[in-house]
N, C-alpha and C positions, 0 to 999 in steps of 0.2 A: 322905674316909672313912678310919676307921683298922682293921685288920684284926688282929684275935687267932690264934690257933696252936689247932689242933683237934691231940691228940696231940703230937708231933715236930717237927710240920709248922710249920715258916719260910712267914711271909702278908707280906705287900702295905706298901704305902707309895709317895707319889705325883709324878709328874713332869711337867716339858715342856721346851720350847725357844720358838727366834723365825725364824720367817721371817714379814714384817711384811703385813700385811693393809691396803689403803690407800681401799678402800670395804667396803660391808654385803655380805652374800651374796644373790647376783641372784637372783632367781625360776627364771631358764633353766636355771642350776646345781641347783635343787633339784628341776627338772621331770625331769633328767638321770637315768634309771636307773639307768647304768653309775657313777655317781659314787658317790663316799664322802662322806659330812658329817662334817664337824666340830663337836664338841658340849665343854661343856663341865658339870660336878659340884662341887657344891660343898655343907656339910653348914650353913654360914649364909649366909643372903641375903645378896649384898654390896651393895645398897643398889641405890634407884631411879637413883641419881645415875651410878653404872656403866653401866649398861644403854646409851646410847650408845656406850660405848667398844667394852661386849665383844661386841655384834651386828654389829660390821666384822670379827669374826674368825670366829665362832661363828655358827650354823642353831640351836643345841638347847639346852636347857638341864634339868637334872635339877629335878625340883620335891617336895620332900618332901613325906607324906603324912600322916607321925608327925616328931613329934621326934625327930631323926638319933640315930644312936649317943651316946653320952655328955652329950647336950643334954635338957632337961628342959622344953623348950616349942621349935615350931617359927615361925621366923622366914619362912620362903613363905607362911606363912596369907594367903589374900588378893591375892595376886598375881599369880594365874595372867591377870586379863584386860591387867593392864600391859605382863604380856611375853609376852603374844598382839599385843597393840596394836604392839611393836616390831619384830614377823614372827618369832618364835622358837619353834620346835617344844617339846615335851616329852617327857623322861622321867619316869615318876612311880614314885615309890619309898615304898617304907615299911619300917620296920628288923621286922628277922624277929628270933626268939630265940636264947639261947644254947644249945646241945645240952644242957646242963646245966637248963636249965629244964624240961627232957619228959623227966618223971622217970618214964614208964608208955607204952604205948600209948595206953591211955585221954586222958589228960592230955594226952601231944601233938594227937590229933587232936580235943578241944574246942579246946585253942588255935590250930589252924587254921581252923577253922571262926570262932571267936570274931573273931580277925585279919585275915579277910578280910572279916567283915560291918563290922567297922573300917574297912578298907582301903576297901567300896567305900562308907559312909556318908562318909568325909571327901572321898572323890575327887566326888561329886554336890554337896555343899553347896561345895565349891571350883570348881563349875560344867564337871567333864570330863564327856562324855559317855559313856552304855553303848558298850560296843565297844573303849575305851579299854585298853590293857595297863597292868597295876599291876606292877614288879619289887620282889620280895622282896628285899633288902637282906640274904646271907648271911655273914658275917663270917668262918666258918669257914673253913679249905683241905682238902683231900684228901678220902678215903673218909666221908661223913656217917656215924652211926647209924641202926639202923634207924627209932628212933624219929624221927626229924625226916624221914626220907620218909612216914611216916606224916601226920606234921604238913603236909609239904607237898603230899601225896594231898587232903588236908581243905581246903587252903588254897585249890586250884585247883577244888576240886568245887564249894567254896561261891562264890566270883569269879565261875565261869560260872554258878551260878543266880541270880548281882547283876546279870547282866550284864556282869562283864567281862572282862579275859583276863589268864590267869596267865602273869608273869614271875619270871626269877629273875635279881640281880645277884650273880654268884661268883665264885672263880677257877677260871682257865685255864690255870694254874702245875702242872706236873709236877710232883706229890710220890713218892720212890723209899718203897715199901710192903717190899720185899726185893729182894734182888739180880737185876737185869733185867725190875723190875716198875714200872711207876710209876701212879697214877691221879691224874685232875685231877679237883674239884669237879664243873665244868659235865660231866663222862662221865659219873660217877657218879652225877648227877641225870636224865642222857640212857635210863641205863640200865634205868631203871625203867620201867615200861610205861604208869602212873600220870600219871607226869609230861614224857612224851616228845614232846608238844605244847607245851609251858611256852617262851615266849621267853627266850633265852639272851644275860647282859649277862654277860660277861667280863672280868674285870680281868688283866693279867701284863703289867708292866712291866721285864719283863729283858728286856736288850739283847744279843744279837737273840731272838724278833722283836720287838720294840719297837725305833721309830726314836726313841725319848728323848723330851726334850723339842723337840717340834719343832709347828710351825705351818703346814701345807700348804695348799696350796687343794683338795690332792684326797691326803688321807691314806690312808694304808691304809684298806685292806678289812678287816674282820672277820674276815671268815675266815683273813686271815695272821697272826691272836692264836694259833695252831697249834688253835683250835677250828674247826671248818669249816662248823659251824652257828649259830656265833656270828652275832646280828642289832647286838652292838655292844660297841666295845673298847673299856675303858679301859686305855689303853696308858700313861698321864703321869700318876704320882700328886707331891703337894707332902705332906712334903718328899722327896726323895728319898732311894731306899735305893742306900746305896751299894754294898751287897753283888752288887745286880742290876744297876744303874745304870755299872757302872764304863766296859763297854765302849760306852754310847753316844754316839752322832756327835756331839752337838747339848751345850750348854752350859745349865748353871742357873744360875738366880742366886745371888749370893754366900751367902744364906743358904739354900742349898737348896729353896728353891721355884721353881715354876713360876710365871709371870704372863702373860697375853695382853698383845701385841706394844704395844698401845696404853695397854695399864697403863706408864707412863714413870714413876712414882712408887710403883709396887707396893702398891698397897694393898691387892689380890684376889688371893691365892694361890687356885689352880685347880686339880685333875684335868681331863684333856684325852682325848675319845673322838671315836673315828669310829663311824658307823652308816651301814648300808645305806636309809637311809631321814633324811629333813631333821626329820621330826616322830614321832621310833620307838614314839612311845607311843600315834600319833595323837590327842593332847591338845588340837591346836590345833584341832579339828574343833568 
């Protein structure tokens, strides 16, 4: 995913490492409460032919809902029962608007409403079931407008009367507002009273907390994204920014991306997440 500037505000860009993964992830690991999953996002399918490699490293996989950010048709259509078939959980995502596009109250909350009858017609005909969490895809960093909590009031009111349950993917990147102020995305979407049920996906890839690019068997926890209610980190975006990236432990590839331990030829640049959960969307149900 690539991340735009709301105001001021310096967003995102994506990373990993390698520590090598040398089987699939076991069933016993993901029955594990106390553990953390490793997942992986990506905004084009990398192909069926991957899917052996990246399920020795990976439990999860983001499945688009819409055509990603900057993409004009989506490439997951269709997919979901092949990487159910290889034991892979889901995140299910669909890109949310610009603040610039909710030019009213009014406006903003038809298009939540309109986005989410979207969001859960595609997520039914791509065979998830009700109960399922759909994350909004927010591009933005720091304090929203009033209007897109509007938007996203509408967003989650009409989900739960589709039946499903409102997320949101943000950041969890400290932006300084004034001298000894700062606000992240995911607080100020916390903060609303509206929306303080909404599943919280987090991206913040400065190092610390982010351990870089790196490949664990049991990676952070979510809530050491400095969100404490986060249900899932994306900690590793491709390619890397190096403004945040400088001080982490773990090394990129030559060209700035990330690639799973068993990509030896790099074909799949990746963003790399943990989650409190092997299946965060419960998709695979």
């Amino acid at each position: 995913m690539k991340f735009f500037l709301l105001s001021a505000l310096c967003l995102s860009a994506l990373s990993f490492s390698a520590v090598l993964f040398t089987s699939a992830p076991s069933t016993h690991m993901a029955s594990d409460q106390s553990h953390s999953y490793l997942g992986f996002d990506r905004n084009i399918y990398p192909g069926d032919a991957s899917l052996p490699i990246l399920r020795k490293s990976f439990f999860f996989v983001s499945y688009w809902l819409s055509p990603p950010p900057g993409e004009k048709r989506n490439t997951w259509k269709g997919k979901r029962e092949l990487l159910r078939s290889q034991g892979l959980g889901f995140l299910l995502l669909y890109r949310g608007p610009d603040s610039r596009e909710l030019k009213s109250e009014t406006a903003a909350a038809r298009k939540g409403t309109q986005n989410a009858t979207a969001a859960a017609a595609s997520a039914k005909e791509e065979g998830f079931a009700a109960g399922a969490i759909i994350f909004l895809d927010i591009e933005e960093g720091g304090r929203l407008p009033a209007t897109y909590h509007t938007f996203l009031r509408a967003w989650s009111d009409e989900l739960k009367h589709r039946g499903f349950l409102p997320g949101v993917y943000c950041s969890g990147m400290p932006v300084s507002e004034e001298p000894g102020v700062t606000i992240t995305t995911a607080e100020d979407i916390r903060s609303h009273a509206a929306t303080r049920e909404t599943v919280i996906w987090v991206y913040n890839d400065a190092c610390p907390p982010s351990p870089g690019c790196t490949f664990s068997e049991n990676p952070p926890a979510p809530s050491e994204s400095g969100i404490e209610s986060a249900a899932v980190w994306q900690f590793a975006q491709s390619p890397r920014r190096k403004e945040y990236t400088a001080r982490c432990p773990a090394k990129y590839a030559p060209d700035g991306n990330c690639y799973a331990p068993g990509d030896t030829t790099h074909k799949w640049f990746l963003d790399v997440n943990s989650a409190s959960s092997s299946d965060p969307s419960g998709g695979a149900k």
